[in-house]
N, C-alpha and C positions, 0 to 999 in steps of 0.2 A: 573305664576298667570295672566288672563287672565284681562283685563281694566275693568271690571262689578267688579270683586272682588275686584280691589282694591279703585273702589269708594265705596263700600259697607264696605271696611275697616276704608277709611278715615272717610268717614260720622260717624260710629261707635266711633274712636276717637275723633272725635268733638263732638260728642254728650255725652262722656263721660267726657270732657274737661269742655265746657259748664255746667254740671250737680256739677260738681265739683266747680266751680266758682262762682254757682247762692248758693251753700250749703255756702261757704264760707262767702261769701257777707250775707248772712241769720244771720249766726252765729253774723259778723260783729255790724250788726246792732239791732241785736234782733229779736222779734216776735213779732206780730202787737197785740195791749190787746184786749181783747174780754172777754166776760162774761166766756168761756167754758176756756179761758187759766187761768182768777183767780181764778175758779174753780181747774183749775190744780196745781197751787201754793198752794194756799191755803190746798189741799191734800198732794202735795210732801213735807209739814214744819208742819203736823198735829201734836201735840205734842213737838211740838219744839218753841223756844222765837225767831222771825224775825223782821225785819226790813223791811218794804217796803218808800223807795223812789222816790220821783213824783220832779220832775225837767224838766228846759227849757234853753236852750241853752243862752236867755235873759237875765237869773236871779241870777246876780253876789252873791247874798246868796246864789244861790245853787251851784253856783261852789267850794266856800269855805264850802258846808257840800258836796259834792263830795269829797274835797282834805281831810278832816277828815275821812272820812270812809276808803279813800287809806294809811292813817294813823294810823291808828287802824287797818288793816288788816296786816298791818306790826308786829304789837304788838299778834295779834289774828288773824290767816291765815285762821282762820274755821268760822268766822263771817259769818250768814245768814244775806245775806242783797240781796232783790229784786229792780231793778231801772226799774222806766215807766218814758220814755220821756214824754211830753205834748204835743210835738210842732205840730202835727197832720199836719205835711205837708210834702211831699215827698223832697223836695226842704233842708228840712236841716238833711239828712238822713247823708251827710258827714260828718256834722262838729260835728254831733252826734257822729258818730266812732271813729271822733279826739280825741276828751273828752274824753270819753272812755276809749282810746288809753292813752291819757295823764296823766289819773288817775289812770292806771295801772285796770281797771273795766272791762273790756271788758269780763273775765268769767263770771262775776256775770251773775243770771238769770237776763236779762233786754229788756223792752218789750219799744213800743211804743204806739202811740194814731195814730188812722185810720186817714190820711185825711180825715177831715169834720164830725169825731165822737167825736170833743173833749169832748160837753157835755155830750153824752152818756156813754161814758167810765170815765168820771168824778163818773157819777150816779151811775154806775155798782161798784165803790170801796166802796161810799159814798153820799149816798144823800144830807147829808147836808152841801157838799164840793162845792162853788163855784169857786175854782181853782187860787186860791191864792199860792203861791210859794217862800220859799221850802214848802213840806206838807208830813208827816212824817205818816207813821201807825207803831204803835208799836204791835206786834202781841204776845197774850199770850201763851202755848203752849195748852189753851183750846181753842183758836181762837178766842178770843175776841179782838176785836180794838181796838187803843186808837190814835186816830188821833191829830196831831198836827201840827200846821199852824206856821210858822218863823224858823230862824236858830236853830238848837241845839247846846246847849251847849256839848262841850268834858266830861266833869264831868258827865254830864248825861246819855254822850252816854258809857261809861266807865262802867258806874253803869249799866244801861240794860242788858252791854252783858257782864259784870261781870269781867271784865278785873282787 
């Protein structure tokens, strides 16, 4: 093999490496929200009861309705339940995966808020949502909202998903 072919190999591999790492790190942390991705949600759970949860790194209620949903998926492994970070800043993309990580969540579909689009992607779930936290959509299987602002109660969340 001649020195041309085997940069053209290595480069190959790195770029395949690379490619693999930037997919992985994607998965890690989600998919950034946007109008056309809850558009995609909202299609992939059409006819089905879901759960979307809206949480921040900040907001020690939501990390106690994070540890119930990893609790209840213990009881029910097929729980729909959607998670959109808030924190709209590149900078806590880690500690995002932590949590995640820590709550056993990390499959779920869960999205984030663009740097510097926290209000728009507020609007896009919910107009009359000013981004008070935790904040809960309960999704019927006809697609109707029912939005809810503070912790949830276990009895309630039990009763939703019929546990």
């Amino acid at each position: 093999m001649n020195m041309s072919a085997i940069k053209q190999v290595t480069l190959q591999l790195f770029l395949i490496t690379l490619l693999s790492m930037s997919s992985t790190l994607a998965l890690a942390q989600g998919e950034v929200f946007t109008k056309v991705a809850f558009e995609q949600v909202k299609s992939k759970y059409k006819g089905q009861r879901w759960l979307m949860l809206m949480w921040s790194i900040d907001c020690p209620p939501c990390m106690k309705e994070l540890s119930l949903i990893q609790k209840l998926r213990k009881e029910k492994p097929s729980l729909t339940v959607v998670i959109v970070n808030t924190d709209a800043d590149e900078e806590s993309f880690s500690e995002v995966r932590k949590i995640l990580t820590q709550f056993e969540l990390q499959d779920l579909d869960n999205y984030y808020f663009a740097d510097g689009e926290a209000d728009s992607s507020r609007y896009i779930i919910d107009p009359s949502w000013y981004g008070e936290l935790p904040r809960s959509y309960f999704v019927e299987p006809n697609a109707t909202f029912h939005g809810k602002s503070g912790l949830i109660a276990e009895s309630f969340l039990k009763k939703w998903f019929q546990i």
